[in-house]
C-alpha positions in Angstrom: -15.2 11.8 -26.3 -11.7 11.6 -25.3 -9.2 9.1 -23.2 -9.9 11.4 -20.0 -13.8 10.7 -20.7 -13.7 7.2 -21.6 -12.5 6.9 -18.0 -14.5 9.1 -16.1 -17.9 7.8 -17.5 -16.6 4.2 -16.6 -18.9 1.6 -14.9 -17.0 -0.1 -12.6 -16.8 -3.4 -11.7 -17.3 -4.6 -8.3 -14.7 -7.6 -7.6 -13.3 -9.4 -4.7 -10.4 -11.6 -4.3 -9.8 -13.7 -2.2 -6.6 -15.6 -0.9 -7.9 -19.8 0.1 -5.7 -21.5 3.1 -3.1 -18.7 3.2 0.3 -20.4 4.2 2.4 -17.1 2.2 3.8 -14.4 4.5 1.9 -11.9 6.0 4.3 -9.3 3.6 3.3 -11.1 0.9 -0.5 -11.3 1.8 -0.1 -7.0 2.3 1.3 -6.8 -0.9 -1.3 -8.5 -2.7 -3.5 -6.0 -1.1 -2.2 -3.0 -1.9 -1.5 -3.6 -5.3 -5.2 -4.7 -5.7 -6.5 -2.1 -3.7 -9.3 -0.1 -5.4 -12.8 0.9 -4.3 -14.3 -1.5 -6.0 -12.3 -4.6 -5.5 -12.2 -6.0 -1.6 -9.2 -8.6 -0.7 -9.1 -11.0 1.9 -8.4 -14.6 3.2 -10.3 -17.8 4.3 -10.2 -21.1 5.0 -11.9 -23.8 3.0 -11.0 -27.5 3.8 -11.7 -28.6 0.2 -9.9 -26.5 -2.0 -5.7 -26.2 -2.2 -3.5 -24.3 -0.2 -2.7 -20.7 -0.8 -5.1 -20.2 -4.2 -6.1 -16.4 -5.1 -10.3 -16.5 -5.9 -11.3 -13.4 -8.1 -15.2 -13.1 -8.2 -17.3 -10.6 -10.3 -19.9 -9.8 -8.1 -22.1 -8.9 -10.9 -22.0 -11.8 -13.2 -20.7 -13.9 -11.3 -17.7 -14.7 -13.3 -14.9 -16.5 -11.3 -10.7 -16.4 -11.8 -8.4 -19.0 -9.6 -4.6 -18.7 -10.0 -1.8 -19.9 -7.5 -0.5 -17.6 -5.3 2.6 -18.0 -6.2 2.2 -17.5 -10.1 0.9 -14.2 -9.1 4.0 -13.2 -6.9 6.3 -14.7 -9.7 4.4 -12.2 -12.5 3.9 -9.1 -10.6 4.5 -8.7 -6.5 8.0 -10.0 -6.2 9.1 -8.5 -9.4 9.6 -4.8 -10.5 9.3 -2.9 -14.0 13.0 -2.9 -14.4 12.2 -6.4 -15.6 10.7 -4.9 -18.5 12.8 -1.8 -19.1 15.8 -3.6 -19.5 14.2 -6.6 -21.7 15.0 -9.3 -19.1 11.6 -10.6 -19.7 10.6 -10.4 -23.6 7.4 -9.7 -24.6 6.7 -12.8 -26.2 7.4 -14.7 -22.5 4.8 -12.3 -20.3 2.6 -14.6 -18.8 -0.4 -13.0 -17.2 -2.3 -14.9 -14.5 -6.1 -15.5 -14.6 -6.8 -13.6 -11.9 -4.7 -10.2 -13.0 -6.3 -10.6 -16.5 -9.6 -10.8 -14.6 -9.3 -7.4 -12.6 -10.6 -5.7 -15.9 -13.0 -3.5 -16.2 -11.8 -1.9 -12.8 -10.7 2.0 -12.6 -6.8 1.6 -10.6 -5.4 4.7 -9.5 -1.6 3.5 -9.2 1.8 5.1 -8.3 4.7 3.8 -7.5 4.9 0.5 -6.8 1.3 -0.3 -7.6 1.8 1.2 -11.2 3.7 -2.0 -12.7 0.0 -3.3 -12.5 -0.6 -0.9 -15.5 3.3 -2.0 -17.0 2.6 -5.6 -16.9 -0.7 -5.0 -18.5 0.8 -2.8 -21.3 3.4 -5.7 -21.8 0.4 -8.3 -22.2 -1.7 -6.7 -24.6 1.7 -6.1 -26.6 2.2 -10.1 -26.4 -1.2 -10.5 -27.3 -0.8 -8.5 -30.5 2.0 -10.2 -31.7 1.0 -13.6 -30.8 -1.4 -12.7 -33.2 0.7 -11.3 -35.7 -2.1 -9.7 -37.2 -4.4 -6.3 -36.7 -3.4 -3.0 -35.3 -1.8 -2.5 -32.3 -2.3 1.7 -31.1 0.1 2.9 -27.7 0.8 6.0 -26.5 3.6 7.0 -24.6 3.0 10.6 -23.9 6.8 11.6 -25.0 7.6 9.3 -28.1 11.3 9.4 -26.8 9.9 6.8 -24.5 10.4 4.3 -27.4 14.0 4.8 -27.3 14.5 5.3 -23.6 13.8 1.9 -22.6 15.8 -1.2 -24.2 12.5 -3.4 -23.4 10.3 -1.1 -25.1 12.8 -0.3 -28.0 12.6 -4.2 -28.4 9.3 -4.6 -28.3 8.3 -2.5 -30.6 11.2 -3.5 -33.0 9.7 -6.8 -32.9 5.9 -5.7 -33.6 7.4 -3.4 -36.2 8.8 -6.2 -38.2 5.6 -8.3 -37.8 1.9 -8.4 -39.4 1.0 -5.8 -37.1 0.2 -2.6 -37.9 1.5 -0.5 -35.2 1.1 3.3 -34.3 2.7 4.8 -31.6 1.4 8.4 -30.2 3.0 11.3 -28.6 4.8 14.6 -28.6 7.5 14.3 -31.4 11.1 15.7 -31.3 12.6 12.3 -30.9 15.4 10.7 -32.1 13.5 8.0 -34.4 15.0 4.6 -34.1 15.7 2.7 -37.7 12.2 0.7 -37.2 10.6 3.8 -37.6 9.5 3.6 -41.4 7.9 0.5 -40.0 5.8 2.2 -37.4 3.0 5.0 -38.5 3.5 7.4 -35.8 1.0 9.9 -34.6 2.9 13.1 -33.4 1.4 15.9 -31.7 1.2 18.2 -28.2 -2.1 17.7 -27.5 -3.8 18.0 -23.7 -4.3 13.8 -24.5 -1.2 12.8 -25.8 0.5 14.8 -23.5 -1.3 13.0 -20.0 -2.6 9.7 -22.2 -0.9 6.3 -21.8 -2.8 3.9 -23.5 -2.4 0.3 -25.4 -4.9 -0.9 -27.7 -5.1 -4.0 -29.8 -8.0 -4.4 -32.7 -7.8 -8.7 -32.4 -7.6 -8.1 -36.4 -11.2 -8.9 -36.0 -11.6 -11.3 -33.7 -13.3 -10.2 -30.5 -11.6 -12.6 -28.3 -8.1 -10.7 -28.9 -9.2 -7.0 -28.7 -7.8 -5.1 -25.6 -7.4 -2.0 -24.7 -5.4 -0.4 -21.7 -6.4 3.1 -21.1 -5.0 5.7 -18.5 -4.3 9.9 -17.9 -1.6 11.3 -15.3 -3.7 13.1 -12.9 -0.1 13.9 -11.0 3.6 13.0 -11.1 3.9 9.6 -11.8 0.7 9.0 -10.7 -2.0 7.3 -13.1 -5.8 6.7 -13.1 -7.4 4.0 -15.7 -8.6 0.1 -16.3 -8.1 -2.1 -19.1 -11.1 -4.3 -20.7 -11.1 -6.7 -22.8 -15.0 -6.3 -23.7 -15.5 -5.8 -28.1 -17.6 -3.3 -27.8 -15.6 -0.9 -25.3 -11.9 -1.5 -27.2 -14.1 -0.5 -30.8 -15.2 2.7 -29.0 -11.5 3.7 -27.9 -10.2 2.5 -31.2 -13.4 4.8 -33.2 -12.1 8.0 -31.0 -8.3 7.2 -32.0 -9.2 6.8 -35.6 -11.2 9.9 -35.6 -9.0 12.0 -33.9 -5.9 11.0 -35.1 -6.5 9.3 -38.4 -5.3 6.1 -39.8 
């Protein structure tokens, strides 16, 4: 079972958010929208005299499980902002800060491009902070062309920085790059594989402890356009993690 399967045998979620005593913009309200949009997850707006003005709801429709965060912690994270935040280090990786709600839309298949795909950057970004918050475990990425490492001074300084802590970090993709210096701290998984070729995916072990395992998984199905979820459920992230180990070694 490969990346491409672990997504196309996924049981979706069905989720709804919902924006309480709107007073944002109507652009603002769209954009929420369309970055959520999936078919799974419905967005709207209500009115409710006893809750606080302009709150985001997130429900799991099937158990019931519920997310609140501001609206405008979630324009601050992720609609007014771009990835260029993140390619050019503005915002480390040890200051992402991920709102309930966006953590919450796990377990929900996003097909993303453009715009929309900084959902999948921002996610990336927090399971990286996640890892070396706990400084501790194995941290697996892909990034289809390992020159990616390089390319970006965000993600050259992430991974510096997980390189030099108690994580164990492998990075994947199709070799013939320029290797930075932190590379004999990395194990690095080269290959031209179908998977690592299309794959983009971000997985942390929680050295042990379910409640810090992630995993991010996605496949280009076009240019620049991405299909995949993240989860934060034990038993899903051991599965992805089993298949990387198997295929790829340790």
């Amino acid at each position: 079972m490969g990346i491409s399967a672990f997504i196309d045998a996924f049981d979706d979620r069905e989720k709804t958010v919902t924006v309480l005593n709107r007073e944002s913009v109507d652009p603002l309200y769209r954009m929420l929208a369309d970055m959520f949009d999936s078919e799974t997850v419905s967005v709207s707006e209500s009115e409710d005299p006893t809750a606080p003005s302009d709150v985001v709801l997130l429900q799991d429709e099937q158990t019931g499980t519920l997310a609140v965060s501001r609206m405008n912690d979630v324009s601050d994270t992720l609609l007014l902002v771009n990835s260029d935040l993140y390619v050019t280090g503005t915002v480390p990786v040890e200051d992402v800060e991920t709102p309930e709600v966006v953590a919450h839309l796990s377990n929900v298949t996003f097909t993303v491009e453009d715009k929309q795909k900084f959902l999948l950057i921002h996610i990336s970004r927090h399971i990286e902070s996640l890892a070396l918050e706990t400084d501790a475990g194995a941290l697996h990425s892909s990034f289809q062309q390992l020159s990616r490492v390089r390319d970006e001074r965000g993600t050259e300084s992430t991974y510096r920085k997980l390189a030099a802590s108690g994580v164990d970090t492998h990075v994947y993709g199709v070799g013939g790059w320029d290797s930075p210096a932190f590379a004999d701290e990395l194990t690095v998984h080269a290959g031209d594989s179908d998977e690592l070729q299309t794959s983009w995916f971000v997985v942390h072990d929680g050295d042990g402890d379910d409640d810090r395992k992630a995993a991010l998984v996605a496949e280009e199905i076009g240019p620049n356009e991405y299909r995949g979820y993240w989860t934060f459920e034990p038993r899903l992230v051991d599965d992805i993690l089993a298949h990387l180990e198997t295929t790829y070694g340790q």
